[in-house]
Steps between C-alpha positions, in 0.01 A plus 500: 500500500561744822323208723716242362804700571401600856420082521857437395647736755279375787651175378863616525480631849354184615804283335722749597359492918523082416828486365606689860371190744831328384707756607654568870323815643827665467503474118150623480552840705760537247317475225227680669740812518636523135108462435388759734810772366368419158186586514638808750709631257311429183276801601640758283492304170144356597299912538642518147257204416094546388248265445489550159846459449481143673207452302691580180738287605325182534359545182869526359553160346863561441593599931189186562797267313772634705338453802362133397876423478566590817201296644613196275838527668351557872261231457786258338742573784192450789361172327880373532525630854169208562643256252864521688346543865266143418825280364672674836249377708495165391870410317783385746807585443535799343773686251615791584439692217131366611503689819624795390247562218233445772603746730582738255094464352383477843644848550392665146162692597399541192503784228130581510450567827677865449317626220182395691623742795490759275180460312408476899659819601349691189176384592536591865652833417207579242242369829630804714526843331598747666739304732834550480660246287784400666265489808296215303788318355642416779210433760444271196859358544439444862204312477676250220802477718249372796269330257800309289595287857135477675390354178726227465475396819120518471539271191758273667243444765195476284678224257780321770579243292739611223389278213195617491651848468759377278181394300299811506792701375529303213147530416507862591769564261335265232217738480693851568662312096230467375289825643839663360444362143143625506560901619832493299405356130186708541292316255788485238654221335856511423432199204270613208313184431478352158231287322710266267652230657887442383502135411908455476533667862203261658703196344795601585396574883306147450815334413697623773252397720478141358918479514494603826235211616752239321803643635386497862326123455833369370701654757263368813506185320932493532446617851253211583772199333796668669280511840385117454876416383627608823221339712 
């Protein structure tokens, strides 16, 4: 479960560096420096931290459901941000309301991305003992706040063309869901499955099904004689 997990944040960083090639260099310094004073200033609440007590916490299926609402929300809002950024792209004129909800999701970073930074800084802080702690927390803050901009220029050079980035985050995000249904339901099933099969609920979902099938032949039907009619 661990490699999963560390699979799922190497995922997260990578959406997170993609989502920054559609950003002006300006807006990703900025968000380079609330990430790099987060992680500086985490330092204090991460020495408190032990293995075992991350450990303990993965294996906590109750915080694992918290957190796989947060991903279902960050994933929801990114997939949107592709979804939005495609009909952009290729729509005309657009509504306002249109515009605004794209540049509002192009500048949402995304909620994983900080809880990463701090699995990273516990990590990094547990990789140097002896060394002061502030001392490591924020060399590691320096390095993200040079690492955050190089890499999404490195990315924005690697992949110019911005569909296929558009693309890749998409699928990126597609598998940081379903990565994140894996390490969160942790082999549990929130259904208990039954062996009797309830006859009055399959007809009734059968029947539904059926109506629907009529309802929507009669109505293109209507649609096709009014169509013709005006021809």
């Amino acid at each position: 479960m661990e490699t999963v997990v560390v699979v799922l944040m190497l995922l997260v960083c990578f959406s997170f560096l993609l989502k920054q090639t559609w950003r002006k260099l300006r807006s990703v310094i900025i968000i380079a420096v609330v990430a790099a004073l987060f992680t500086g200033f985490s330092w204090n609440l991460a020495i408190e931290q032990s293995k075992t007590q991350i450990a303990d916490w993965i294996a906590d299926s109750a915080l694992m459901l918290d957190i796989s609402v947060l991903l279902s929300v960050d994933v929801l809002l990114q997939m949107s941000f592709c979804m939005l950024a495609a009909h952009v792209a290729s729509a005309g004129e657009l509504k306002r309301r249109t515009v605004l909800a794209y540049k509002l999701l192009r500048w949402f970073p995304g909620l994983l991305v900080f809880p990463v930074l701090f699995s990273l800084l516990v990590y990094t802080i547990f990789s140097f003992p002896g060394v002061s702690f502030p001392l490591v927390a924020w060399s590691l803050a320096a390095g993200i706040l040079i690492l955050i901009p190089v890499g999404s220029l490195l990315l924005r050079k690697l992949l110019p063309e911005k569909e296929l980035r558009l693309e890749i985050l998409f699928l990126s995000n597609a598998m940081i869901a379903v990565l994140g249904i894996i390490s969160t339901v942790n082999g549990r099933t929130a259904v208990k499955g039954i062996s009797e099969v309830d006859w009055i609920a399959l007809s009734g979902i059968v029947g539904m099904t059926v109506a629907g099938c009529l309802i929507g032949m009669i109505t293109y039907n209507i649609k096709n004689r009014k169509n013709k009619s005006f021809k």
